[in-house]
C-alpha positions in Angstrom: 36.2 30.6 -44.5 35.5 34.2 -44.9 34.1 33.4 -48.3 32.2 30.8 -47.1 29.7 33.4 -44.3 29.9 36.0 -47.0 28.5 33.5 -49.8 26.5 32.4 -47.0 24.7 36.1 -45.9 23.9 36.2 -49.7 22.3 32.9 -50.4 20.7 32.4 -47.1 17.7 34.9 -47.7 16.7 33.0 -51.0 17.3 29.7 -49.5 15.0 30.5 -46.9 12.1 31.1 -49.5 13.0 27.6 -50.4 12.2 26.8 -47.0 9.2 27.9 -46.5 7.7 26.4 -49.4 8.9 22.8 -47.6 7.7 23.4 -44.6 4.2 24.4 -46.5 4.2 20.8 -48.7 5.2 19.1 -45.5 2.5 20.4 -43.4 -0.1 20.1 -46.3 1.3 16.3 -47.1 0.5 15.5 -43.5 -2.3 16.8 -42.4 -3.8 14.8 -45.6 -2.2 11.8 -45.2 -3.3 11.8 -41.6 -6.5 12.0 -42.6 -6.2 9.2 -45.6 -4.3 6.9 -43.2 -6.9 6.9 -40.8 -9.4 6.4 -43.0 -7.7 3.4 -44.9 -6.7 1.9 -40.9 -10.7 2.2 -40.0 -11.2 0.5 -42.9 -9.1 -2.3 -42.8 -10.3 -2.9 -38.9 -13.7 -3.1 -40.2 -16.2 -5.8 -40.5 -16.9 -5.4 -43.9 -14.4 -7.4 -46.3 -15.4 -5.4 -48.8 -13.9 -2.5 -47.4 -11.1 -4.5 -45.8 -10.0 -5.5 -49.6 -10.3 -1.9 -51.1 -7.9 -0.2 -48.5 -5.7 -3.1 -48.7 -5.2 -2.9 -52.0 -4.9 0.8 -52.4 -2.4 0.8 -49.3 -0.4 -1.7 -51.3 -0.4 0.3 -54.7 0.5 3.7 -53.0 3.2 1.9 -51.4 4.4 -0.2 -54.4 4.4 3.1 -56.8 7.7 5.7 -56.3 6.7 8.8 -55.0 8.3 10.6 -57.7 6.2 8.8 -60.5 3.6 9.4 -58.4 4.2 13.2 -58.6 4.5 13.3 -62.2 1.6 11.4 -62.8 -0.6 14.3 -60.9 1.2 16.9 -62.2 1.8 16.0 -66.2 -1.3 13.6 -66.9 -4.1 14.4 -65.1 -4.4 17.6 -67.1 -4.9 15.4 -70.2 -8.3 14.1 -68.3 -9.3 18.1 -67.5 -7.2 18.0 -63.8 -4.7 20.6 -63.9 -3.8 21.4 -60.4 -0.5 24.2 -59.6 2.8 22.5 -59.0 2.6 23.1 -54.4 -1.0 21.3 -54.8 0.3 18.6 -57.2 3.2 18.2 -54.7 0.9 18.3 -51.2 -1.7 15.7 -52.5 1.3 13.7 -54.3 2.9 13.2 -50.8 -0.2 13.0 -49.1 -1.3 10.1 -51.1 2.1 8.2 -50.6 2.1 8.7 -47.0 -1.1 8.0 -46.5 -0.4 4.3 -46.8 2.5 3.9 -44.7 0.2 6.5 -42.1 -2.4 3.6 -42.3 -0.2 1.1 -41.6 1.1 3.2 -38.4 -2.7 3.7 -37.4 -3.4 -0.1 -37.6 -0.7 -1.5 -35.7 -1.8 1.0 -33.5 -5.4 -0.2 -33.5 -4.3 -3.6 -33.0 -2.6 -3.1 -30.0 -5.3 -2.2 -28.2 -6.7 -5.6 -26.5 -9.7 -6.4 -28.1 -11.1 -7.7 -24.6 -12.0 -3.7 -24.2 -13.3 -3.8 -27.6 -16.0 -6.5 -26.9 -16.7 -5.0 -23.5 -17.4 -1.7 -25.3 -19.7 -3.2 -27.8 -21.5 -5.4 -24.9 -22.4 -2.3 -23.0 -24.0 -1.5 -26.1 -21.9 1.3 -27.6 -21.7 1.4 -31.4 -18.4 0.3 -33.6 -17.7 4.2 -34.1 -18.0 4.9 -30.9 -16.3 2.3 -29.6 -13.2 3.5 -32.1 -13.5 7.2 -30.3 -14.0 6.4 -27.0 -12.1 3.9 -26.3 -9.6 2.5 -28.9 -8.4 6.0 -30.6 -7.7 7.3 -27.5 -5.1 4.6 -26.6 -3.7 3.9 -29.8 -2.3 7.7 -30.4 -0.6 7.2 -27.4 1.4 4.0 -29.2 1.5 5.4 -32.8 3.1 9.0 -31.7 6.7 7.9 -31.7 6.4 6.5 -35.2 4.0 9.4 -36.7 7.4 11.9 -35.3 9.5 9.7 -37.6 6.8 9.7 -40.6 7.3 13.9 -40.0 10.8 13.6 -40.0 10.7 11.4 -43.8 8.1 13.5 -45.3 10.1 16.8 -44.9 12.9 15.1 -46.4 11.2 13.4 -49.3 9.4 17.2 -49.6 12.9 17.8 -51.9 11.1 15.6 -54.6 8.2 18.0 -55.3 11.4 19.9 -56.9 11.1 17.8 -59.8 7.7 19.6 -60.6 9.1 22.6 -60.3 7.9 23.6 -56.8 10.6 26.3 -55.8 11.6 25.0 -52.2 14.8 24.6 -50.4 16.1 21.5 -52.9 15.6 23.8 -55.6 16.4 26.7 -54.5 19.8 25.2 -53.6 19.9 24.4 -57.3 19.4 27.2 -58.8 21.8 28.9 -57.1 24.5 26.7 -57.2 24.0 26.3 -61.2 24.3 29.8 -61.3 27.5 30.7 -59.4 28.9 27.5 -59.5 29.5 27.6 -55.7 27.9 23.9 -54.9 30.2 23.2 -51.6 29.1 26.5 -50.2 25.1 26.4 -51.5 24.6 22.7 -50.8 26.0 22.5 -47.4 23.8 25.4 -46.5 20.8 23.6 -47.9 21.9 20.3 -45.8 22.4 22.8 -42.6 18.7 24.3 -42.8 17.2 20.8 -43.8 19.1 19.3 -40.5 17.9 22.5 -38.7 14.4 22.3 -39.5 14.6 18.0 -38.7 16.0 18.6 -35.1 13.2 19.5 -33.4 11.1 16.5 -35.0 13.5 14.5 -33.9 14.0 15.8 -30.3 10.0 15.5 -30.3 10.0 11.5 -31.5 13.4 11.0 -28.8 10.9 12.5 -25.9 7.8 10.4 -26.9 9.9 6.9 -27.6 11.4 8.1 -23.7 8.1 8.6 -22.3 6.3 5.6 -23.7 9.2 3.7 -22.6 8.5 4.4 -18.8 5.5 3.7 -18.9 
């Protein structure tokens, strides 16, 4: 056991590099699959089939395509149409994209639930279909979707340990690195599931508190 913390006071330092770099894809991942998910949701809400088809069908092929193929795809062929992006942007707009559809089928449900008696009464008093979606629908759905968007968080900073396999240097990677280097997996790899669980529990005390409160009222 004395080993173990002394193993431990050395790795932790480099492992912690390694988690900075996941907490930067995660928070780069969702913040643009926020904004794609909400876009794709508008649009399958609209009036317009046309638009209703396209979002449809790109939710279903970002859904139906791995998100590691997905990340080798941005990272190893679009230079060979003149799109060479580093291996953290490769990895944010990789995730992004992925979670953007299952984002836009959060937002939807969300949309949905709203009763569309408010809807028609908005557009009656002569408000507009955008601002009927910011004044009075938005405002309710994020109050349904919250719970679900904390567990979204919760996947995508797990699933940030794929972006290793483009050689982004966070915590999956780190762990590694180190542990091909000493040989020391037991030690390196329960440290690496200790700061993921670490840096989870407070998304998951945050989706606990919104399920609690939605639930009362």
């Amino acid at each position: 056991m004395n080993q173990f913390f002394k193993d431990a006071i050395e790795f932790i330092p480099i492992l912690f590099e390694g988690a900075k770099l996941t907490i930067l894809v995660t928070l780069g991942s969702l913040v643009l699959s926020t904004l794609l998910g909400m876009v794709w949701a508008l649009m399958r809400v609209s009036k317009y089939p046309a638009l209703v088809w396209f979002s449809s069908a790109m939710i279903n092929i970002l859904r139906g395509i791995p998100i590691i193929v997905l990340l080798f795809y941005i990272y190893f062929v679009m230079p060979d149409v003149g799109i060479s992006l580093s291996a953290l942007h490769a990895a944010i707009i990789g995730l992004g994209l992925a979670y953007s559809a299952y984002q836009a089928e959060n937002f939807r449900a969300g949309i949905e639930a709203i009763d569309r008696g408010q809807i028609e009464a908005a557009m009656a008093m002569g408000m507009s279909w955008s601002m009927t979606m910011r004044r009075v629908v938005l405002p309710q759905a994020v109050k349904i979707i919250l719970p679900p968007y904390g567990n979204i968080m919760i996947m995508m900073l797990k699933d940030s340990s794929q972006a290793s396999t483009i050689t982004v240097a966070e915590l999956a990677l780190q762990g590694k690195l180190i542990a091909s280097s000493n040989f020391k997996n037991a030690t390196v790899f329960t440290l690496v599931a200790v700061l993921y669980l670490v840096m989870c529990i407070p998304l998951i005390l945050l989706v606990r508190h919104l399920e609690k409160r939605n639930a009362s009222k």
